[in-house]
BADO-964317 format. One record per residue (C-alpha): residue in three letters; x, y, z. Coordinates in steps of 0.25 Angstrom, whole numbers, plus 5000, padded with zeros to 4 digits. Example, Ala and Ser with C-alpha at 12.3 -4.5 7.8 and 13.67 -1.06 7.14 Angstrom:
<atoms>
ALA504949825031;SER505549965029;
</atoms>
This chain:
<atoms>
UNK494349944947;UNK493950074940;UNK494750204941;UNK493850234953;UNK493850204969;UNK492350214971;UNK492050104981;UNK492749994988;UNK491849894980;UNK492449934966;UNK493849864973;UNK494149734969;UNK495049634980;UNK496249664970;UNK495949824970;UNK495949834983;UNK497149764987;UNK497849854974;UNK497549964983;UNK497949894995;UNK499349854989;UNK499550004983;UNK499250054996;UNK500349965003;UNK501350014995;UNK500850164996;UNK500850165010;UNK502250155012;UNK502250315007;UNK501850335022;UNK503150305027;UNK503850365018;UNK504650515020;UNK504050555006;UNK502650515003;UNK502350544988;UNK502250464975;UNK502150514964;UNK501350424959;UNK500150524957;UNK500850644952;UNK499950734944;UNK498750664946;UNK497650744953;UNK496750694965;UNK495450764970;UNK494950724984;UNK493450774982;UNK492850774995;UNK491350794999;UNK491450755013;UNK492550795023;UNK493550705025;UNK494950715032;UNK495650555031;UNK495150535017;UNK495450675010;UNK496850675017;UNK497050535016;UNK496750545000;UNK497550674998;UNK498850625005;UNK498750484995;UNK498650574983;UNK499750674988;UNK500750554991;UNK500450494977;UNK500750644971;UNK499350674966;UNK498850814966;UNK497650824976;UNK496450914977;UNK495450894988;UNK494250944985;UNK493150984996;UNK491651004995;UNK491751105005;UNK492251235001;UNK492151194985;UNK491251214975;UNK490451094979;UNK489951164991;UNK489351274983;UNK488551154975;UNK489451094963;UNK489050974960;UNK490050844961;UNK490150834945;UNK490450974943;UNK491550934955;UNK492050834947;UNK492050894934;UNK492951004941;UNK494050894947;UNK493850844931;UNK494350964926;UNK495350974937;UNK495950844932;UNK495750764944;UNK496350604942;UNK495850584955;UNK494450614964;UNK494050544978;UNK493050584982;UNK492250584996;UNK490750614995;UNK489550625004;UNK488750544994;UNK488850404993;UNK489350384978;UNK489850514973;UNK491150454971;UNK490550354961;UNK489750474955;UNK490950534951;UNK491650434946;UNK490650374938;UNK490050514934;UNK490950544922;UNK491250694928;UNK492850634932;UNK493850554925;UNK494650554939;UNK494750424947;UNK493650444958;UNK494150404973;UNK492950384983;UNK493450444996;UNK492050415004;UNK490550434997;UNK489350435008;UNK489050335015;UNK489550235003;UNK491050195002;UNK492450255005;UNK493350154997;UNK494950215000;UNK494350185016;UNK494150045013;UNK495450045006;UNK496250075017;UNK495550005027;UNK495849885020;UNK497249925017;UNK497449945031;UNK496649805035;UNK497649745024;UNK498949795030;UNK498749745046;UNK497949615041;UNK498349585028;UNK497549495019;UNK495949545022;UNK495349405018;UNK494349365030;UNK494849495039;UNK493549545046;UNK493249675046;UNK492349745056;UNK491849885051;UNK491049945062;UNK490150055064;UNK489250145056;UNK489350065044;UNK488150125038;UNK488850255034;UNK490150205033;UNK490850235020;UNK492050165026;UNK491450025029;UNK490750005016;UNK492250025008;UNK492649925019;UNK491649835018;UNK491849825002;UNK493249825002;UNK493649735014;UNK492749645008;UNK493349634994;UNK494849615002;UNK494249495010;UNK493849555023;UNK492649525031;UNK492049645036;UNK490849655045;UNK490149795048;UNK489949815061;UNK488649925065;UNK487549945072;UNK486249915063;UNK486150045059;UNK487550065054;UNK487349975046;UNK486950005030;UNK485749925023;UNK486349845014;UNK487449795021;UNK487149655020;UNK487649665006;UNK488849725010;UNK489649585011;UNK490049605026;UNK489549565040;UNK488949655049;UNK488649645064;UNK488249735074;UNK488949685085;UNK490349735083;UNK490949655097;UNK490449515089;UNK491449565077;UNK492649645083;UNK493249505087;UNK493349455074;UNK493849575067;UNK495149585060;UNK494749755058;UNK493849825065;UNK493349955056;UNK492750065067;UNK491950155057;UNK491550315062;UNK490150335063;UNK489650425054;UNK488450525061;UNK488650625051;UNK487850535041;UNK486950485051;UNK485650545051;UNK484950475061;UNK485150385073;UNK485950275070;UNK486450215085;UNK485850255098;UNK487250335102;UNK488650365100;UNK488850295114;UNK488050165110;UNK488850155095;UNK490150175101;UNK489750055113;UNK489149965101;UNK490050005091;UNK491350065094;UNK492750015095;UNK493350025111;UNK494249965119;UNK493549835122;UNK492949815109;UNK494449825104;UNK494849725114;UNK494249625105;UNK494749625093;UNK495849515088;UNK497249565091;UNK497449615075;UNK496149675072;UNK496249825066;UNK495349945072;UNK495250035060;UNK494150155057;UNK494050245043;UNK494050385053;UNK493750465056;UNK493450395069;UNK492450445081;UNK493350405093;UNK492650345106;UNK491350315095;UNK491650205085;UNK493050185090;UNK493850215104;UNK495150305105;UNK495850175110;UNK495550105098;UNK495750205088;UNK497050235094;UNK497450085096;UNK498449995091;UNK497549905084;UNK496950035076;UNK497250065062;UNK496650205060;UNK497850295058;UNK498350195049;UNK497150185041;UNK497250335038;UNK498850315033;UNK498250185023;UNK497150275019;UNK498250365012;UNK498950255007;UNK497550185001;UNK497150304993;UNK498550324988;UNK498350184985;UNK496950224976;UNK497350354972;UNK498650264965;UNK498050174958;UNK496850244953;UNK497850344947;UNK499050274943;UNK498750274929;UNK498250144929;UNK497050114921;UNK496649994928;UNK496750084942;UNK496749964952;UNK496749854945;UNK498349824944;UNK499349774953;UNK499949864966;UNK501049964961;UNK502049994970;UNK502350104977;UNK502950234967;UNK504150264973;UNK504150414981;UNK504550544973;UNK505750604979;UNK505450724973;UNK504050734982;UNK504050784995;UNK503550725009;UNK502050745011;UNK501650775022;UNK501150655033;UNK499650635030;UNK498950625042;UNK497650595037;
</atoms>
């Protein structure tokens, strides 16, 4: 692994289940009456984002302020890159401010990797969502919550359902769960669904009542009609009839199959209010893991460690009495 998270792909089976194990023991800080480490003190994070974002800034700030890291969020609206600065002169300034740190969300797919691979930064290089291509700390935590309620992933199934074709989300998933021994199916109409996918290593149907049944997780993704510029299913009634998770739908799954979504969902579309709000969902929760997750990242990409992940699990650093409670984050 190199000092990088750029995709889920560049994660070996022993990578991921690191950051799994680092995360298990980081989450306990949620819990806890004082929720800081020191662990990060006087390194420095910059979350550069391009596109908005609410569960993903937050979510990245709070794990860098709980492991004691200065934090600057940097938005393209309002800065300089909104009068035209390019991203290397970007970059050369969060150079010179000494960031140890950058994640990064971009509208364009592979900017992350630009960055990272440009020279312009010696920081580690975090990729928080670029285009249409991968979202790797998602995936992360998907499979860190999978992994908590199911345990071992080998020969789990793994339905991922909806607009696959813009979805960020479900190729992470798709690599990741993969690599951890899941077998995920995507589940769209034709499409949703991107060319190429038959080298994706998965299964995909079009008829998500044949699947649901035999799903251990059922992943409801948003669909994404700002990146759609044409037509790409008749209407939002006929998706959600097709395509969405109700009531009776639900009724179907086996008695310890987890409803999950990445969010920000579109309620009574790709997933009803009952089953958002149900006992079998794992949203909310998803969102506390996330926190953990990129705690997890952040940690091990900055510990000091040459070899980043490639080590065993360290425990949890023991809190800093001399910190104060953080707030509860609600991301």
């Amino acid at each position: 692994m190199k000092r990088h998270l750029l995709s889920a792909g560049d994660l070996t089976r022993d990578d991921a289940e690191l950051v799994l194990r680092t995360a298990e023991e980081l989450r306990s800080l949620a819990d806890r009456p004082i929720k800081k480490l020191p662990a990060l003190r006087g390194r420095t994070v910059v979350n550069l984002f391009f596109e908005d974002s609410t569960r993903t800034r937050i979510s990245f700030e709070a794990a860098a302020k709980r492991l004691s890291a200065d934090v600057i969020n940097f938005s393209a609206k309002g800065s300089s890159l909104s009068k035209g600065e390019s991203l290397k002169d970007t970059a050369l300034t969060l150079e010179a401010m000494g960031a140890d740190a950058v994640v990064v969300r971009h509208w364009a797919s592979g900017a992350p990797h630009l960055l990272a691979n440009s020279g312009w930064v010696r920081s580690s290089v975090v990729n928080a969502g670029d285009g249409t291509h991968e979202h790797p700390t998602q995936a992360l935590l998907d499979a860190f919550t999978l992994w908590r309620h199911l345990g071992n992933l080998d020969g789990r199934r793994v339905a991922i359902v909806g607009d696959v074709l813009h979805s960020r989300v479900a190729r992470s998933n798709a690599l990741l769960l993969k690599t951890l021994g899941a077998e995920v199916t995507l589940v769209a109409p034709p499409t949703l669904l991107p060319v190429g996918v038959e080298n994706w290593d998965v299964e995909t149907s079009y008829d998500i009542d044949a699947v649901l049944p035999k799903a251990d997780a059922v992943m409801m993704l948003r669909v994404q009609r700002e990146r759609m510029n044409a037509a790409f299913f008749p209407s939002a009634r006929e998706y959600s009839r097709r395509y969405g998770l109700d009531g009776r739908r639900m009724g179907t799954l086996q008695d310890h199959t987890l409803v999950m979504h990445p969010g920000p969902m579109i309620r009574g579309m790709e997933i009803t209010a009952d089953v958002a709000d149900s006992d079998r969902s794992v949203i909310v929760e998803q969102v506390t893991n996330g926190v953990a997750v990129r705690m997890a990242v952040l940690y091990l990409l900055l510990s000091g460690n040459e070899s980043d992940f490639g080590r065993t699990a360290p425990a949890a650093p023991a809190a800093d009495p001399t910190e104060h409670p953080t707030e509860r984050d609600d991301a």
